[in-house]
C-alpha positions as CSV (number, residue, x, y, z in Angstrom):
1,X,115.7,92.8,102.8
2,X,117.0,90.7,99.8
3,X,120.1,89.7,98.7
4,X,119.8,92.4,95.7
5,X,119.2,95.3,98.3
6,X,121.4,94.3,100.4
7,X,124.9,93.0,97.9
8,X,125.0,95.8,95.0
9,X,127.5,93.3,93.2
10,X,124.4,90.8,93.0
11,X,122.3,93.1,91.7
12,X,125.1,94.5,89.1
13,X,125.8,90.9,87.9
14,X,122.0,90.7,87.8
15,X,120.7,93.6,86.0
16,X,124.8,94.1,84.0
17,X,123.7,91.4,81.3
18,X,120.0,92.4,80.7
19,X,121.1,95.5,79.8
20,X,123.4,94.5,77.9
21,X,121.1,92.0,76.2
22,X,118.2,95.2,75.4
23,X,121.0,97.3,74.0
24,X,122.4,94.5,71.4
25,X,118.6,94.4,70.8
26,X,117.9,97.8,70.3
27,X,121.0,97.8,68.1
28,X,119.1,95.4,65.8
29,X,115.8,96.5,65.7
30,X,116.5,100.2,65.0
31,X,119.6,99.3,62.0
32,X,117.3,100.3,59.5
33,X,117.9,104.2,61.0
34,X,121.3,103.8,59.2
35,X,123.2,105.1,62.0
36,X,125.6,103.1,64.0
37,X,125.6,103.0,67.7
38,X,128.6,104.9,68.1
39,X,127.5,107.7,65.5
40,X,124.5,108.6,67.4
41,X,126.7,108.3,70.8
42,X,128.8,110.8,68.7
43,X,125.6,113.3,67.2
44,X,124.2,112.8,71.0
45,X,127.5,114.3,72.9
46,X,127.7,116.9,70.1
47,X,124.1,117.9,70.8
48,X,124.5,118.1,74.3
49,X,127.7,119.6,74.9
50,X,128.7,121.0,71.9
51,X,131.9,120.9,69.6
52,X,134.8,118.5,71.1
53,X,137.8,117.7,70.0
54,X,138.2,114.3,68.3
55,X,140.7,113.2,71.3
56,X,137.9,114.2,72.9
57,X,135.3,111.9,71.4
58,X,137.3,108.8,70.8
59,X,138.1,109.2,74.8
60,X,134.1,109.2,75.5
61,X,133.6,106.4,72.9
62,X,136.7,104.6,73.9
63,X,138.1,103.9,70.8
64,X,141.4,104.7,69.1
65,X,141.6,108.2,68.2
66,X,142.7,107.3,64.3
67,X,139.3,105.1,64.2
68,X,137.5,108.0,65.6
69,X,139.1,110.4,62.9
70,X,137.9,107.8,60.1
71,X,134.2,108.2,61.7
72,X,134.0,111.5,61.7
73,X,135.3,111.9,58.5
74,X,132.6,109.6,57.2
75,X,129.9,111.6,59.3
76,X,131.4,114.7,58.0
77,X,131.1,113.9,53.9
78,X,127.1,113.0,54.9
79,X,126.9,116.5,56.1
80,X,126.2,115.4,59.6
81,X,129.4,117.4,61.2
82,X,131.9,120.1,60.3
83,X,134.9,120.7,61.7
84,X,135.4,123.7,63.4
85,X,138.7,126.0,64.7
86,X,139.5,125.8,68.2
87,X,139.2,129.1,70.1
88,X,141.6,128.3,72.6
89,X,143.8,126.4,70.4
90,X,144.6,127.3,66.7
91,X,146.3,124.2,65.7
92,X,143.3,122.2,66.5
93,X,140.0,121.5,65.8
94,X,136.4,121.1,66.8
95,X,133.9,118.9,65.7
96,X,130.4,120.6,65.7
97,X,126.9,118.5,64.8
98,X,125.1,120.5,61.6
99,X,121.1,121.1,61.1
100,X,121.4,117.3,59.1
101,X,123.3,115.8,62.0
102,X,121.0,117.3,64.5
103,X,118.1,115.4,61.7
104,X,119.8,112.3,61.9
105,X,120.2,112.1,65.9
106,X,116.3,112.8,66.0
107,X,115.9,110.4,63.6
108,X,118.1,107.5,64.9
109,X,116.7,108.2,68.8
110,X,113.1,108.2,67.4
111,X,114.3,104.8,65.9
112,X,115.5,103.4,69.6
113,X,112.3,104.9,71.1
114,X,109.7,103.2,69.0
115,X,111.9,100.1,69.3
116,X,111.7,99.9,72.9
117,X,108.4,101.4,73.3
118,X,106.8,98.5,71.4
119,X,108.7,96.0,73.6
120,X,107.0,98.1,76.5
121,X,103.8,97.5,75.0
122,X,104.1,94.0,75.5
123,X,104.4,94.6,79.7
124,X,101.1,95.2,82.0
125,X,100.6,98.2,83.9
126,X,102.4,97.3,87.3
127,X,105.7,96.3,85.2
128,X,106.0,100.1,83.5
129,X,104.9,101.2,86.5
130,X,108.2,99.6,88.0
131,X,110.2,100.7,85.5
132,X,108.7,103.9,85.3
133,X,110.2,104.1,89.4
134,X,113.0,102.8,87.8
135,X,114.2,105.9,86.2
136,X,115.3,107.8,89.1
137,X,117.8,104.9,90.4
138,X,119.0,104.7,86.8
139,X,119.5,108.5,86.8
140,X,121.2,108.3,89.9
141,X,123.8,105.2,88.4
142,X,124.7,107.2,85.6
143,X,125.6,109.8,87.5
144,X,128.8,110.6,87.5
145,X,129.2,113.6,90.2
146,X,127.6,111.4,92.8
């Protein structure tokens, strides 16, 4: 077997920085989208799980919840989000992705997809083919019940 197989610390400091590397990449290539990393992070959660709380979303973003206010507010006057009540809470709030948001989120992952598809381009069949296999192990890294 090889050292990668066999030492999962080799193959995290190994594979840690590439990442990395094709995010900050990704990040670059797709600014034109006008949406930050962390607002489509932000438009992704809501569209997955629904309104949160901004506690909530500065906790999944890890940033300070007063920075995470400031976002959402900016998010919020582009019509992206609306703040919602809280069902279980009255004092508090929800944040909820709107019809634009949703717009923007499909806009900004189109954005990374074409970006990273074209750098796939560039790769012969047996390397997507790896990466395609990939997937799965990826899948089963971000997993967070497992």
């Amino acid at each position: 077997m090889s050292g990668t197989t066999e030492r999962p610390h080799r193959l995290a400091a190994q594979l840690a920085p590439r990442l990395a590397r094709l995010i900050m990449t990704l990040r670059r290539e797709t600014s034109a989208a006008g949406l930050s990393r962390v607002q489509l992070t932000v438009l992704a959660t809501l569209q997955r799980g629904g309104p949160r709380r901004i506690t909530g979303l500065a906790e999944s973003e890890q940033i300070t919840q007063p920075s995470m206010t400031s976002l959402i507010s900016r998010m919020e006057r582009s019509g992206w989000v609306r703040r919602v009540p809280d069902a279980q809470d009255r004092r508090a709030v929800r944040v909820a992705i709107t019809d634009e948001g949703r717009r923007q989120y499909d806009v900004g992952l189109a954005a990374y997809t074409d970006a990273l598809a074209e750098r796939l381009r560039r790769l012969d069949p047996e390397q997507r083919q790896a990466l395609h296999q990939a997937i799965g192990a990826l899948d089963a890294v971000l997993d967070d019940n497992g």
